[in-house]
Structure formats: C-alpha cells, structure tokens
C-alpha positions in Angstrom: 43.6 -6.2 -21.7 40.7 -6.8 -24.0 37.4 -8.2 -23.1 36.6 -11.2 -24.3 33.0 -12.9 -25.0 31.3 -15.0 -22.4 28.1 -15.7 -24.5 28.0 -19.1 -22.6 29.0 -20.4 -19.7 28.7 -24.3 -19.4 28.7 -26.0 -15.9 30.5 -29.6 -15.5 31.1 -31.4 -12.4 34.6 -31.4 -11.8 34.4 -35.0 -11.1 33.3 -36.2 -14.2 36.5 -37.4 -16.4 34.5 -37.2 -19.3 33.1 -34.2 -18.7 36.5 -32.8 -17.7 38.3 -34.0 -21.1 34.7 -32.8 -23.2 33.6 -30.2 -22.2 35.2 -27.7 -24.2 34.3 -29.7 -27.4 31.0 -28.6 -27.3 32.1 -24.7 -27.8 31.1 -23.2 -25.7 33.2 -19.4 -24.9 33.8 -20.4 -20.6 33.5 -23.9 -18.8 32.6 -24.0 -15.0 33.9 -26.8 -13.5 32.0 -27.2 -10.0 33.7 -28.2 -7.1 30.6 -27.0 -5.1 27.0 -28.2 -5.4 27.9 -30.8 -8.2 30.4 -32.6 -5.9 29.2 -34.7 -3.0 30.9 -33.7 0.6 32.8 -37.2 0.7 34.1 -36.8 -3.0 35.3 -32.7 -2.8 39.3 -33.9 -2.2 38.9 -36.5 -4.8 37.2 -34.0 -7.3 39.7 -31.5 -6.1 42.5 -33.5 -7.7 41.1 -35.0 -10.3 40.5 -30.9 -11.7 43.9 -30.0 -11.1 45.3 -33.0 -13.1 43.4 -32.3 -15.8 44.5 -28.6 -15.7 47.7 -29.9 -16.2 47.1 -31.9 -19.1 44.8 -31.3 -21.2 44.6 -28.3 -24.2 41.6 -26.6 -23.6 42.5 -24.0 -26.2 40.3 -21.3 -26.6 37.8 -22.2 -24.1 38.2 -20.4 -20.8 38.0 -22.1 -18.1 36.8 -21.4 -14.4 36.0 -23.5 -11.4 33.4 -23.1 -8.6 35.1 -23.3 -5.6 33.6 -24.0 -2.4 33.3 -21.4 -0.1 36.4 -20.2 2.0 34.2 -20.7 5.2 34.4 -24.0 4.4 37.2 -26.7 4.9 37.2 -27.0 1.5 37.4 -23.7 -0.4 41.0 -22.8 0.7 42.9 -25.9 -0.6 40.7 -25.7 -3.5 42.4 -22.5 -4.5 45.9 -23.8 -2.9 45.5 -26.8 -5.5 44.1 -25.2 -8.6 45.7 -22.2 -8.8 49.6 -23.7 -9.2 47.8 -26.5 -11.7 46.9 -23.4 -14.0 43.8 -22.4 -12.6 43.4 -18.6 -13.4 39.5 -17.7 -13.0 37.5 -19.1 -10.3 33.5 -18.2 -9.2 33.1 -17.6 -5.9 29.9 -19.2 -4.5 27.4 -17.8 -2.4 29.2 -14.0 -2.6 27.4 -12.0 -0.2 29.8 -8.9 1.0 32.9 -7.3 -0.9 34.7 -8.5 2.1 34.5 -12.2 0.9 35.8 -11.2 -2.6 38.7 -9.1 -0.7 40.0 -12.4 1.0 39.9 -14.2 -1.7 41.9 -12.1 -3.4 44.4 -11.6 -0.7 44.8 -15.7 -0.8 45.5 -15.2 -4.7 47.9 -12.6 -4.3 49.7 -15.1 -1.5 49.8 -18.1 -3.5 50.8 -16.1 -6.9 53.8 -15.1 -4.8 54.4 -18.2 -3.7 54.7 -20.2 -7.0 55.9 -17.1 -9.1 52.7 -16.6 -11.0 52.4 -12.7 -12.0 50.4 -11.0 -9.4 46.8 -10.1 -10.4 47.0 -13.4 -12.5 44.0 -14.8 -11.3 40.7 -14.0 -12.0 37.2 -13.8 -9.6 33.7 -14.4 -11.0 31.4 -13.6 -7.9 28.3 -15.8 -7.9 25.1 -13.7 -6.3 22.1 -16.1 -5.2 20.5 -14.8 -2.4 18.7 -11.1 -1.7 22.0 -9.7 0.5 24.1 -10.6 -2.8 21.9 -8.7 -4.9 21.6 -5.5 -2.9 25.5 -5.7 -2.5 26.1 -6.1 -6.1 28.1 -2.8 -7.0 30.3 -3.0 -3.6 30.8 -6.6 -4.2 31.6 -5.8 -8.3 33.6 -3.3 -7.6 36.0 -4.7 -4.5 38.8 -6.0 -6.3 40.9 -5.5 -9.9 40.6 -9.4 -9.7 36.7 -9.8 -10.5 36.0 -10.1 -14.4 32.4 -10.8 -13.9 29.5 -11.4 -11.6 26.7 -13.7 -12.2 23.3 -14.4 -11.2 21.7 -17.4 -9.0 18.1 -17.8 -9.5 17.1 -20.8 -8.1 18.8 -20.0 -4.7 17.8 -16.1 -5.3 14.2 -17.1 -5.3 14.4 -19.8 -2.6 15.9 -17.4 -0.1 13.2 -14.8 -1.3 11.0 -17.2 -0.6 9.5 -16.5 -4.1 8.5 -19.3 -6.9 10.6 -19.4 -10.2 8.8 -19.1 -13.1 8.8 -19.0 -16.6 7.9 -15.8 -16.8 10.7 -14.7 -14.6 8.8 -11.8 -13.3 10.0 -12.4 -9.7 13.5 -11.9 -10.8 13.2 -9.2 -12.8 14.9 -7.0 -10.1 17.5 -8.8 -9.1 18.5 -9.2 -12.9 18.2 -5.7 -13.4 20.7 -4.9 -10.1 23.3 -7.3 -11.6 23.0 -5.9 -14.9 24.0 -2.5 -13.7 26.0 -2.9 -10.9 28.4 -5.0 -14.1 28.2 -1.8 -16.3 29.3 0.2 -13.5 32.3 -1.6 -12.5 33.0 -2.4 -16.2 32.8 -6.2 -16.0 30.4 -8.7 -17.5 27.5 -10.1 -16.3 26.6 -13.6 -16.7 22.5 -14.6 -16.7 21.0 -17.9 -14.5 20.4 -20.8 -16.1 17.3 -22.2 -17.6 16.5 -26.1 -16.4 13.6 -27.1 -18.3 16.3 -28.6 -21.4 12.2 -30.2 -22.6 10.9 -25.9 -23.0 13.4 -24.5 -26.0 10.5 -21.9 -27.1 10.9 -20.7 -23.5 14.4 -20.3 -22.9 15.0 -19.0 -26.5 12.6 -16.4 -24.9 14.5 -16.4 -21.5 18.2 -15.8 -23.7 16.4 -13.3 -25.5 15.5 -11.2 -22.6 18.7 -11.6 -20.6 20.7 -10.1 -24.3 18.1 -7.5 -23.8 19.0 -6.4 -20.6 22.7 -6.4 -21.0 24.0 -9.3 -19.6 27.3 -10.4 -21.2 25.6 -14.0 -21.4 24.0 -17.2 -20.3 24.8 -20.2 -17.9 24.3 -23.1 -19.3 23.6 -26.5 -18.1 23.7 -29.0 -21.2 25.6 -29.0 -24.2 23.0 -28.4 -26.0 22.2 -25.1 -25.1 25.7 -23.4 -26.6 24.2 -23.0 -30.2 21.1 -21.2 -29.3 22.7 -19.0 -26.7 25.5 -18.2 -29.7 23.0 -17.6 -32.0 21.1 -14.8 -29.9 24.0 -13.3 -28.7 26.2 -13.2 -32.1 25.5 -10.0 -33.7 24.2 -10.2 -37.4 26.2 -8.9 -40.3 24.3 -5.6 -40.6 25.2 -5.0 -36.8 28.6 -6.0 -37.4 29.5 -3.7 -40.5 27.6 -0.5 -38.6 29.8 -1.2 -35.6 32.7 -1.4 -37.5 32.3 1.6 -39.1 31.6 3.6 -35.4 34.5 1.6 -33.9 36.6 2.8 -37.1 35.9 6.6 -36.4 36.1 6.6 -32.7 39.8 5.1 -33.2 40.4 8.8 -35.8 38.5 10.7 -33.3 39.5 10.9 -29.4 36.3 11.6 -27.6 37.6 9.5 -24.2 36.8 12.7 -22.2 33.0 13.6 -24.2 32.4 15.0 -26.9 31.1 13.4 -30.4 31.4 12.1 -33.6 29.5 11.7 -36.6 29.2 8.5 -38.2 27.0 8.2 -41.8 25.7 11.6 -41.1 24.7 10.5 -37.5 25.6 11.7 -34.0 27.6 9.2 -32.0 28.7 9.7 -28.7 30.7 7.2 -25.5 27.9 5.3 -24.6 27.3 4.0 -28.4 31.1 3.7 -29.1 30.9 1.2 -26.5 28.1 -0.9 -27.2 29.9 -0.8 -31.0 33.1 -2.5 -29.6 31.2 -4.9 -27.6 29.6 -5.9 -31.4 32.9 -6.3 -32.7 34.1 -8.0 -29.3 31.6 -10.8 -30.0 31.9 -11.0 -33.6 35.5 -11.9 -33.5 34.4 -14.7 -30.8 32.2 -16.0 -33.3 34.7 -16.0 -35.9 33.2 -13.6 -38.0 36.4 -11.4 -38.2 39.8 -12.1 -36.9 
C-alpha cells in the first residue's frame, strides 16, 4: 500500500463537539483526537463515546484520522480500543510507548477485536508516541515490533521533563532524541512525526523549528492550533523544480529495476536507491498537496 503524507498532524480533544465535527476543515493531512491528556479522568467514558459517535457519522474524507488512547495499563485504554475500533477507528497513537512489548499487545487486542467484528485483520493502524529517555533508546525495537505501526512520533515536553532537561527554543537538548526517532523511522520504513511547537505568539521560531525537523527527515509536524497547517504545508510541500526532477528519477527507476543495487542515470547523472527514494517521497507529498493527481 502506498505511503501517504503526514505533513501535519493536528491534536483535538475528543471531547470537544466542535472540534470533533471541525477539525478536518482546517486541512490538515491527520487529526489526533486525544482521549488522553486532553480529557479529564471523570470525563474519559463520556469522551470515549462521544469519539465513537462521531466516527460513525461524520465524512471526514480525506483527512486521516487517529485517536490517542489511553494507556492499556490503565482502566481506560482497553475499552477505548473496544469502542473505537468497531465505530471505524483504524489508526490509534499509543501514549507513553516505552518497550516493543507494549506495541505487541496492542496489537494482539487489534487482531482480537478485528476478528470479532469481521474487520480484515491488520486493519488497524499503531502510531507509537515516544516521550521519555527509555522510549527514545528503544526506538528501532519499538518501530520495528509490529506490521501494525505506520509511524512513531516524538514527545518533547515530557522527553525533556523526564530528562530533567529545559525545552528551549533552540532545541539543542533534543537534538538527540530527534535524531534517534528520525532513524529508527527510516529503518523500519515508517514515518516519523516531529513535537509540537506551543508558543502559537513565536511564528519566526517555529517556521525555524519546521524547518529543521524537514531537515532531519521527519515525515512532519504535530500541531496544536489550526493555524499552524499552512506553514507546516508550505515547508514541507516540495516546490515545482523539486517536483519535475523527482518526476523524472521516479520515471526512470519505474524503466529501470535497480530493487537489488545497481544504478541509473538520470539527465546525465548517477542515481542510485537511496535517491530513488527520497524522489518518490517528492512525488508522495506533491500529490497530497494537489499538485498532481
């Protein structure tokens, strides 16, 4: 199955009914509704059901959609996948992801309830959410533990308050830990999904901060306001130029099987795997921008 973009990734509390009939409107590729930290402990079963009936109900089109469950240690995290998965739910983030073994038993829950309500098995989708040290050096186990997981994503603020490091602007304390989750992604071929930036008054510095994270790899940026998508787009949307080069590469690699090494020339230059790739990722996020069809 093809890749698609996740240039953004905007969080809505999943018991906000506008916010749960909106958020999609705003454009951005993924929305994450949050059944964890946005939800209050007394209002999870409310919040619970309230997601689920809109999963039922409303179009979200082209917008795919995840929820943050709560952790399966919790009373909460099992009926949230229970619940969701049989309303439609088909990609969920798993919070606080520590060790592969987590990610195994969520999948083995998946595979139980798919059987159980006749959805095709391997239906549903993981996103594993690391936010604290353990999660970071555990990255490639933890990305590579089941078909399931799509993408993994990075937790600053609880990254740096485990550390027992200071976020800042700069982002120099986190520089590691972006880098691990960056790599560990490209090694077990999923995406990888930045932090998010709070200070919505600072748009010099996280243009910078989206900048970088494009830089280093990542698939794309969490977002916490609406009004975030169009720069995140922006910096992440390749440019004509970059389009028309990939395009081309793309083009010969499809005449030309080089799966097993080798390489091609392209315009009288030398073009090997490694390039090939980062050409269909281009065209990958060009066609989510609606550049091509």
């Amino acid at each position: 199955m093809e890749r698609r973009a996740r240039r953004t990734m905007m969080f809505a509390p999943a018991n906000n009914p506008k916010m749960l009939t909106m958020a999609h409107l705003y454009g951005p590729d993924c929305v994450l509704f949050d059944l964890e930290d946005a939800v209050k402990y007394a209002e999870k079963d409310a919040a619970r059901d309230l997601l689920a009936e809109a999963l039922k109900t409303i179009d979200y089109g082209d917008t795919e959609i995840f929820a943050r469950i709560n952790p399966l240690s919790t009373e909460f995290g099992k009926k949230d996948v229970e619940t969701l998965v049989p309303a439609g739910l088909r990609n969920m983030r798993l919070a606080m992801c520590e060790y592969p073994e987590q990610v195994r038993e969520l999948d083995e829950l998946l595979t139980k309830i798919e059987k159980e309500n006749g959805i095709e098995e391997g239906a549903c989708k993981i996103q594993c959410s690391l936010e604290t040290p353990i999660a970071i050096m555990n990255a490639t186990a933890i990305a590579t533990s089941s078909p399931r997981v799509v993408s993994i994503s990075f937790g600053a603020e609880d990254f740096t308050r485990t550390l027992g490091a200071e976020r800042t602007k700069a982002g120099t304390e986190i520089f590691t830990a972006r880098s691990l989750v960056v790599m560990a992604a490209a090694i077990a071929g999923v995406d990888a999904i930045d932090t998010v930036w709070s200070d919505l008054d600072d748009e010099e510095g996280f243009k910078n901060e989206v900048k970088t994270a494009m830089q280093m790899g990542f698939a794309g940026k969490s977002c916490i306001h609406p009004s975030q998508i169009k720069l995140v787009h922006e910096i992440f949307t390749p440019t004509e130029e970059e389009l028309q080069k990939s395009l081309e590469i793309v083009k010969a690699a499809e005449e030309c099987d080089i799966t097993k090494g080798g390489v091609i020339t392209v315009n009288g230059k030398m073009v090997d795997i490694p390039v090939i790739a980062k050409a269909q990722k281009v065209v990958r996020l060009a066609k989510s921008a609606g550049m091509i069809d």
